[in-house]
BARO-648149 format. One record per residue (C-alpha): x, y, z; residue in one letter. Coordinates in pm, 1 decimal. Each point is the difference from the previous one (the first is absolute). Layout:
! BARO-648149
X; Y; Z; A
...
END
This chain:
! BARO-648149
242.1; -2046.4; -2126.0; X
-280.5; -204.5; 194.4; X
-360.3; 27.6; -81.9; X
-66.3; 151.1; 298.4; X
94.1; 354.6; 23.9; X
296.9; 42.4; 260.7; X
-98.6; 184.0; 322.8; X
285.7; 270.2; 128.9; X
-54.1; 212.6; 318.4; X
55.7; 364.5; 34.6; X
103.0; 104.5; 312.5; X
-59.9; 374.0; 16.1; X
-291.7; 187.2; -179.5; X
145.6; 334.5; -95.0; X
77.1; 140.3; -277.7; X
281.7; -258.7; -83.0; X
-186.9; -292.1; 122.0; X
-297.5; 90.7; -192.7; X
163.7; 62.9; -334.3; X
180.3; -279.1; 23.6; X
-361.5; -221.2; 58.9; X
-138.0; 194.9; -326.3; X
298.8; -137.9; -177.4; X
-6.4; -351.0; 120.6; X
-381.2; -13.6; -56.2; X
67.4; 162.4; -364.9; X
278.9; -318.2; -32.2; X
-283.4; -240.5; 78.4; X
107.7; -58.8; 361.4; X
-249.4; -38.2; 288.0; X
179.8; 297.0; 271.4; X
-194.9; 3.3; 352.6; X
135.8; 358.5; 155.8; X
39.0; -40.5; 357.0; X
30.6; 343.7; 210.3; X
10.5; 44.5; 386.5; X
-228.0; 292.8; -6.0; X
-331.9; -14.6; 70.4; X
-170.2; 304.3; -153.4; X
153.9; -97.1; -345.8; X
264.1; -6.5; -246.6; X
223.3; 306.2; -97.3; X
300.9; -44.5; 264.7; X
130.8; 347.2; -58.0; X
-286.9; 118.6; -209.2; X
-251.2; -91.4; 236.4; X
-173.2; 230.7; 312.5; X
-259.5; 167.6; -185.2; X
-319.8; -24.3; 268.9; X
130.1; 247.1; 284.4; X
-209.1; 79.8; 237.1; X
-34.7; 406.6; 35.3; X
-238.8; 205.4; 213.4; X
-223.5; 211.9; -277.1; X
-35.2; 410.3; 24.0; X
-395.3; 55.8; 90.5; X
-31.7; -294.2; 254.6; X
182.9; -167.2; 281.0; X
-18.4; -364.0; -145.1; X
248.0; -177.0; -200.4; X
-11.6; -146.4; -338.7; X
243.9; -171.0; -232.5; X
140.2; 201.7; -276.1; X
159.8; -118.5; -279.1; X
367.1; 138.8; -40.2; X
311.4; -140.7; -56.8; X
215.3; -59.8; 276.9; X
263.1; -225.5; -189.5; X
163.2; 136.1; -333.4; X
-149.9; 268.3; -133.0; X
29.7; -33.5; -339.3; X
217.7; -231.5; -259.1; X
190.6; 53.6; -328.0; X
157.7; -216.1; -214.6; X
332.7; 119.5; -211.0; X
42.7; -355.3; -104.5; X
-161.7; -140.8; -316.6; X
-106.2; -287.3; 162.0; X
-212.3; 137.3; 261.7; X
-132.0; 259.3; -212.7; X
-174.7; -256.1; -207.9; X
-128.6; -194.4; 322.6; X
-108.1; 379.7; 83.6; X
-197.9; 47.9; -285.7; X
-186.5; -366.4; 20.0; X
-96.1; 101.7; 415.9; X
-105.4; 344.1; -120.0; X
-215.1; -168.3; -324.3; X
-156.2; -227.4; 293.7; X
-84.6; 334.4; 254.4; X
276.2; -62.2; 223.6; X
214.7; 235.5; -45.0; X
-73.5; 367.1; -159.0; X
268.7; 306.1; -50.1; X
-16.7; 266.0; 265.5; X
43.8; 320.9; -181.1; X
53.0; 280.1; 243.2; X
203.7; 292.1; 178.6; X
314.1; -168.4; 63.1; X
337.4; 150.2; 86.3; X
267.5; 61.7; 295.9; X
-94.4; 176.3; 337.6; X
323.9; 130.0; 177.7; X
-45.3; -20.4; 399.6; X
3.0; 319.4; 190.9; X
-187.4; 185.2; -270.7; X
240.3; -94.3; -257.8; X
-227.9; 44.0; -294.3; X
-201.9; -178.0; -240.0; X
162.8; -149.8; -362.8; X
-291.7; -144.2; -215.6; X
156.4; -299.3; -191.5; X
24.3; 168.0; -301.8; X
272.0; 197.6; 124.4; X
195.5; -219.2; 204.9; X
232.0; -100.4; -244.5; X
393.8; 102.0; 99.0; X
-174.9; 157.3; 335.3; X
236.1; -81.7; 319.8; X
-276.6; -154.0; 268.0; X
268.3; 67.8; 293.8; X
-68.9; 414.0; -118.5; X
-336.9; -14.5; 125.4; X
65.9; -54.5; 393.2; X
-4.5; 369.8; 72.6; X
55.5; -100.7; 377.8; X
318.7; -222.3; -119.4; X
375.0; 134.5; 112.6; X
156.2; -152.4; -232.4; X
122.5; 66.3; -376.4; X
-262.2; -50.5; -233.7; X
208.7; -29.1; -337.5; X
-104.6; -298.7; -211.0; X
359.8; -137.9; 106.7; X
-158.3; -58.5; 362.4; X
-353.5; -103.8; -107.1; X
85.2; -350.5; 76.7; X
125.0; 77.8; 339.9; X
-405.1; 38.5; 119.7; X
-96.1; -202.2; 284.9; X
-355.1; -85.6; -124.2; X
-13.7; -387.0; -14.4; X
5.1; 11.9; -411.6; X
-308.2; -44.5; -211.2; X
-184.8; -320.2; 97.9; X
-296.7; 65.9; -249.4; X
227.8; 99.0; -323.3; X
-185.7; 342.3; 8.3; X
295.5; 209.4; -127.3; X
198.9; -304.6; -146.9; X
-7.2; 195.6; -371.1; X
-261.5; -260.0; -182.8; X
-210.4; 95.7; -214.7; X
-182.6; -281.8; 49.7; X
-406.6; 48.6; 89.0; X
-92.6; 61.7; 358.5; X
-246.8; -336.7; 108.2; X
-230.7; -33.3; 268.2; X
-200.6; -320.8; 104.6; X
-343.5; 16.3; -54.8; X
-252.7; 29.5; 260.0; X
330.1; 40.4; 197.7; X
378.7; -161.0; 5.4; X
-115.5; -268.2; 184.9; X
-239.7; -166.0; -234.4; X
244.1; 22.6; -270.8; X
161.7; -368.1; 143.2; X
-348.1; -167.4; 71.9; X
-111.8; 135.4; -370.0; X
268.4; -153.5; -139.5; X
-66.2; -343.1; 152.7; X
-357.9; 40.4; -54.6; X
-13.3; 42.9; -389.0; X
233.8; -261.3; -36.8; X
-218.6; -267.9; 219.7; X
296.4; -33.3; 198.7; X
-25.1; -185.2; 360.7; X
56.5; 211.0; 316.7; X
71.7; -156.4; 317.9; X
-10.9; 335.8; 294.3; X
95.8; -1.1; 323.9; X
250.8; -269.0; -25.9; X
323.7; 22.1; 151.1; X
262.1; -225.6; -166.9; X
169.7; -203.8; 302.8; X
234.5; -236.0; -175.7; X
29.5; -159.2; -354.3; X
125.5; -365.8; -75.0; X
175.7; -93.6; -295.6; X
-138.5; -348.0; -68.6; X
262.8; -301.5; -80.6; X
-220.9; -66.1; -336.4; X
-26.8; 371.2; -70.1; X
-216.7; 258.3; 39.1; X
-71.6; 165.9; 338.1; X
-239.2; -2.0; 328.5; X
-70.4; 363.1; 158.7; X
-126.9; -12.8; 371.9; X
-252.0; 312.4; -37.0; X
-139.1; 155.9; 349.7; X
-288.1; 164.5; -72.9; X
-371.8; 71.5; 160.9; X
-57.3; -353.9; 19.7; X
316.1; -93.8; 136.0; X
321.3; -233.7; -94.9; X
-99.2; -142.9; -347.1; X
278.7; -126.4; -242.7; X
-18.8; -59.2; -410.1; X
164.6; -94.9; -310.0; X
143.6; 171.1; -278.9; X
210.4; -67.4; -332.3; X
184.1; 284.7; 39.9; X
46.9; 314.2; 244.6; X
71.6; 373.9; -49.7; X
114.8; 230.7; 276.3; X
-136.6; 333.9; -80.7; X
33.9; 140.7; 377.1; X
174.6; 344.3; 14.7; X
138.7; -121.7; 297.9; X
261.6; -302.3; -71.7; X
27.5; -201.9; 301.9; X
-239.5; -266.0; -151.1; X
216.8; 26.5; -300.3; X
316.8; -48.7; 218.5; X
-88.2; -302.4; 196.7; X
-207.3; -189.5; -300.1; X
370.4; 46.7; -164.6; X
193.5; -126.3; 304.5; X
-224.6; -260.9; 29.1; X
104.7; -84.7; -354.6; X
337.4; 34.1; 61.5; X
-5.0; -239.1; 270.3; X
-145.0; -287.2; -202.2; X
304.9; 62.3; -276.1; X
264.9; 13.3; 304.0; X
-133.7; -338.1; 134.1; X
-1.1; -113.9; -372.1; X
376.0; 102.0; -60.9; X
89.2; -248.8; 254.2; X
2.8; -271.5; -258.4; X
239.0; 202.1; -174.2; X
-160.6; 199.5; -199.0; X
231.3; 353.7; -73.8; X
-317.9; 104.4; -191.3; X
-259.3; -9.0; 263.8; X
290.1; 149.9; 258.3; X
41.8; 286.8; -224.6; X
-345.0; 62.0; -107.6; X
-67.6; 23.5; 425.4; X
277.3; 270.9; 32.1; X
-163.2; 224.4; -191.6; X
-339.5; -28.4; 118.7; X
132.6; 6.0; 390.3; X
140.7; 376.3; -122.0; X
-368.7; 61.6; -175.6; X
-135.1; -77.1; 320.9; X
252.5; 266.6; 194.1; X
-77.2; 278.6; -280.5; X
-373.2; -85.7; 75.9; X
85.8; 41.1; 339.4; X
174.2; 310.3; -43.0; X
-269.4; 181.4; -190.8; X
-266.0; -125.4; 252.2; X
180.8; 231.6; 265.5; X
70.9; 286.6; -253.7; X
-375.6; 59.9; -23.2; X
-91.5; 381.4; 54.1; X
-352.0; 151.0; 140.1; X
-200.2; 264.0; -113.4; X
-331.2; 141.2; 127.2; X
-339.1; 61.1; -199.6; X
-242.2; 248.3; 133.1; X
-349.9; 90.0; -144.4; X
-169.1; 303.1; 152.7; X
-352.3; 192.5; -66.4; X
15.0; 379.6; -82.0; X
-310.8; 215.3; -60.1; X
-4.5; -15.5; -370.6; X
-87.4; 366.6; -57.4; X
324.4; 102.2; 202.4; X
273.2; -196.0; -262.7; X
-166.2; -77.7; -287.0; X
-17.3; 421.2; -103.4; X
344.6; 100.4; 167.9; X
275.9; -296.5; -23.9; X
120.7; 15.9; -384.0; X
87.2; -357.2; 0.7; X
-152.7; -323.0; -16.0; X
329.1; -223.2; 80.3; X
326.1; 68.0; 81.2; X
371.7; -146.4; 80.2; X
133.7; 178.4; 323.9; X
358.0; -79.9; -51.7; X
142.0; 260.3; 285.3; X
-277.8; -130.5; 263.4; X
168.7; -221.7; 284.1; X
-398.0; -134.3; 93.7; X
-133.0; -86.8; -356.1; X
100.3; -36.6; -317.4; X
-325.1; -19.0; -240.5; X
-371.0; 187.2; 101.1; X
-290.0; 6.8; -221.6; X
-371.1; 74.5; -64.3; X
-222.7; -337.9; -22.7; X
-279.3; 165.0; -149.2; X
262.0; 76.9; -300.5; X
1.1; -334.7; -98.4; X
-259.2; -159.4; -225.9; X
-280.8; -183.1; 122.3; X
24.2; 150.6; 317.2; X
-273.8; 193.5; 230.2; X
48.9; 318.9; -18.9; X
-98.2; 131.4; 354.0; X
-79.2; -243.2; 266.5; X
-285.5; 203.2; 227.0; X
183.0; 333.2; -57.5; X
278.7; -115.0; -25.8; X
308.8; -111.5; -218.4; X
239.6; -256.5; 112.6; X
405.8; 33.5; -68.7; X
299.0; -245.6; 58.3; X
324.4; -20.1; 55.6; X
348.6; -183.4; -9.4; X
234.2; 85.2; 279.7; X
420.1; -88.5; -62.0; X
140.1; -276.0; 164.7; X
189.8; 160.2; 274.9; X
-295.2; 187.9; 118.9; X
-141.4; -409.3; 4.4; X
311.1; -123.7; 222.5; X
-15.1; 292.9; 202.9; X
-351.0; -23.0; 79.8; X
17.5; -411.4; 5.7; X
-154.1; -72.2; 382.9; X
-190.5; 355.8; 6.4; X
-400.8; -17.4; -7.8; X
-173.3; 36.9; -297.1; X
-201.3; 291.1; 40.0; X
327.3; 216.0; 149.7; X
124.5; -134.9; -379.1; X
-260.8; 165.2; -118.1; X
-31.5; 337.6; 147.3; X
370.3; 41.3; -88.8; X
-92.4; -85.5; -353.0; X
-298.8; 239.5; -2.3; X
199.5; 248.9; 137.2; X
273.7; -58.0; -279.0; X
-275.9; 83.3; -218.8; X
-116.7; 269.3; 131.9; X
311.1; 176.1; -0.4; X
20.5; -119.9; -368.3; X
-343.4; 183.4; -54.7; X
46.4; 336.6; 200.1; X
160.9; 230.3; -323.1; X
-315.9; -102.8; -164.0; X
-217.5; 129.3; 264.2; X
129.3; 380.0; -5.8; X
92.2; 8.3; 399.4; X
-373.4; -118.0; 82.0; X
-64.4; -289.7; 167.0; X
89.7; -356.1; -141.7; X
-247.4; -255.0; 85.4; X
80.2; -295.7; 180.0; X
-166.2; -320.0; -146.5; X
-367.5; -94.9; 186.7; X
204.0; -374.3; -6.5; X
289.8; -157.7; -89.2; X
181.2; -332.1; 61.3; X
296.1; -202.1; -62.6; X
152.4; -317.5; -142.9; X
322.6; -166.2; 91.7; X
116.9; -171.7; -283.0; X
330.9; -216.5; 197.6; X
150.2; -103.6; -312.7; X
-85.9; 204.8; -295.1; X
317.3; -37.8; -208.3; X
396.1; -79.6; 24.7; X
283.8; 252.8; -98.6; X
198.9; -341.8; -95.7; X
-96.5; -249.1; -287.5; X
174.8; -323.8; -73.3; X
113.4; 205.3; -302.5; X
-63.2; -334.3; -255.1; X
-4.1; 100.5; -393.2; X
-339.4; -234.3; -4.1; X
-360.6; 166.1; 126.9; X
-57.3; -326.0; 211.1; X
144.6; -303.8; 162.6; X
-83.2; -352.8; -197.6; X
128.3; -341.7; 166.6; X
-123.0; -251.1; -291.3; X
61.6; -302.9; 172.2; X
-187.3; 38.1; 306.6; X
-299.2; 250.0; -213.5; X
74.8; 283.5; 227.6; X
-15.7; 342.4; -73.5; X
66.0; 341.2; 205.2; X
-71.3; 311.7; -108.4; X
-27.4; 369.6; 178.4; X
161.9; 288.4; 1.8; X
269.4; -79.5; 131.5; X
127.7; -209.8; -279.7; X
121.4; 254.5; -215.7; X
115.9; 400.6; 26.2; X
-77.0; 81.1; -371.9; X
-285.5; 149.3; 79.2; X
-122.5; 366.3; 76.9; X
-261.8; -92.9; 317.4; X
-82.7; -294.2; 208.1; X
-348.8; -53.2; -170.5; X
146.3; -38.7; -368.3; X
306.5; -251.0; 138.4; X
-294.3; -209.0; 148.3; X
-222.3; -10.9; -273.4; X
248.1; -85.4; -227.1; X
204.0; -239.4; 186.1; X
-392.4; -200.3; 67.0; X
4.3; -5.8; -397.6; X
307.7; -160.6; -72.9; X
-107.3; -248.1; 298.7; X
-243.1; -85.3; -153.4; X
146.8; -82.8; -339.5; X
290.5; -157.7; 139.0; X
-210.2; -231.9; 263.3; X
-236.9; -63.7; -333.6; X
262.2; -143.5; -172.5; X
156.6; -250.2; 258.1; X
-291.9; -215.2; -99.9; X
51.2; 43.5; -359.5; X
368.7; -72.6; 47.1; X
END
């Protein structure tokens, strides 16, 4: 290995890209994480400054809640132990609280100590159909994105201030460089190695040099054309004859279609943060967070003030949040964002009204909503490894969508970032 520490890029600055920095930096690797947003790291994690209209005046103010993932658990060893380092640093903290299942329609509350062997499809009172544990699968709720119900045991995380500075914390306490607002436009492999990224960011077209490159971009179609572009070079090279190189492009032309593939899989889903008065919940609703598995608008709602280090009444006032399924997302794709809203206050309300003995259930003083376009894929590549290592060229990819072995989204990602980052530290040491 040179004297002088090699440089790799990180495209992407969630949770994968971010973990897979700490490892590289841990490897003695210089990573620079370069993200397209502008507000900060956190990809999925991130939205935590919303804007919200407070209870005893007219103005508006940010509040801190979490408009990404709520919350994150880790059933694997791995990223328990990576858990328990970001919670020893104040990043992360364990949010002990009222969880359980909420049946739409006034199907009932199930703490989590007794949902255990407990059908979710049973709880839609409203539902037709037969609600033997035979047809619990047949539910057209879009599945559990945040691995609320998925049976771990594992401890319930949240980011601390918020989800969103869990990826910048990271970063920060490992002195790792952040480049924001930086769209990735195209990436050269250079003919001595190594490889050029043409960054557009606030200062316009600007282009630099790296030893290696990792794609840590939950969407792949960076991934896909850096790998055709690849694939090209070893077609022109299999012109001299070379079987090798003709083979080796075969394979990563069909990488580049699965890519491809998965790009256009993608599904929605909708966050929404609203205030309520904090004296109307907090003494009547028995939980702090639930899984809504018979709800067709959201699939996850919870108390922020529940969570540690959070405020506890903003003006009056307590803020909640929610997760809506993906087909309420499609379905609501090209509608405005505050219709998305009422329909998902609404939801709630309805939710709320057996708690409220036939009396009136508030509406929230203000709510809003967040599109995320491509919050996850029902379809993986399905590989046996976490992430995707191409030694000869030092390229990486990692995501979710590498691998199905995991219960949610969140824990593929983070995972898949740490074998990136072990696999891309070791092409140098190779």
């Amino acid at each position: 290995m040179a004297s002088t520490p090699p440089r790799v890029a990180v495209v992407g600055g969630g949770i994968a890209g971010s973990l897979c920095a700490l490892v590289l930096k841990n490897r003695g690797i210089i990573p620079t994480v370069i993200d397209a947003g502008k507000s900060g790291l956190g990809g999925r994690l991130g939205g935590g400054d919303r804007t919200i209209e407070t209870f005893q005046s007219s103005h508006r103010r940010p509040a801190r809640g979490d408009a990404g993932v709520p919350f994150v658990r880790a059933s694997d060893p791995r990223l328990a132990g990576i858990f328990s380092m970001l919670e020893a640093k104040g990043l992360l903290a364990k949010w002990n609280a009222r969880f359980g299942i909420l049946g739409s329609a006034g199907g009932g509350f199930l703490p989590s100590g007794i949902i255990a062997g407990t059908s979710v499809r049973s709880m839609n009172k409203d539902s037709g159909e037969d609600s033997s544990p035979n047809n619990a699968n047949k539910t057209t709720d879009a599945g559990d994105f945040c691995g609320f119900i998925d049976g771990s045991k594992a401890p319930t995380y949240v980011g601390i201030p918020t989800m969103a500075d869990l990826c910048p914390g990271i970063c920060r306490a490992a002195d790792i460089e952040v480049i924001l607002g930086s769209s990735v436009r195209k990436v050269h492999l250079a003919p001595g190695g190594g490889w050029t990224l043409s960054l557009d960011g606030k200062d316009g077209m600007m282009a630099d040099s790296y030893d290696g490159l990792v794609l840590a971009t939950h969407n792949p179609l960076l991934a896909s054309d850096t790998i055709q572009t690849i694939a090209e070079g070893e077609l022109q090279a299999s012109k001299d004859d070379h079987d090798s190189s003709s083979l080796i492009a075969d394979r990563l032309l069909q990488l580049s279609k699965d890519l491809q593939l998965i790009r256009e899989a993608r599904q929605p889903i909708v966050s929404w943060s609203a205030l309520y008065p904090s004296d109307v919940s907090k003494d009547r609703i028995p939980f702090d967070a639930v899984a809504i598995p018979g709800s067709h608008v959201m699939q996850f709602l919870s108390r922020n003030a529940s969570k540690p280090n959070r405020p506890g009444q903003l003006d009056g006032c307590e803020l909640w949040t929610a997760i809506s399924t993906s087909q309420f997302a499609a379905h609501y794709a090209d509608a405005d964002l505050d219709q998305v809203a009422e329909i998902m206050s609404s939801e709630v309300k309805q939710l709320w009204a057996p708690y409220f003995d036939n009396s009136h259930v508030p509406d929230p003083i203000y709510a809003v909503a967040k599109r995320w376009n491509a919050a996850f894929t029902p379809q993986t590549l399905n590989l046996k490894e976490d992430s995707i290592a191409l030694a000869p060229w030092r390229l990486a990819l990692c995501g979710d969508y590498i691998s199905n072995s995991y219960s949610t989204p969140f824990e593929a990602a983070a995972l898949s970032g740490l074998d990136a980052g072990e696999r891309a530290a070791a092409s140098f040491f190779q």
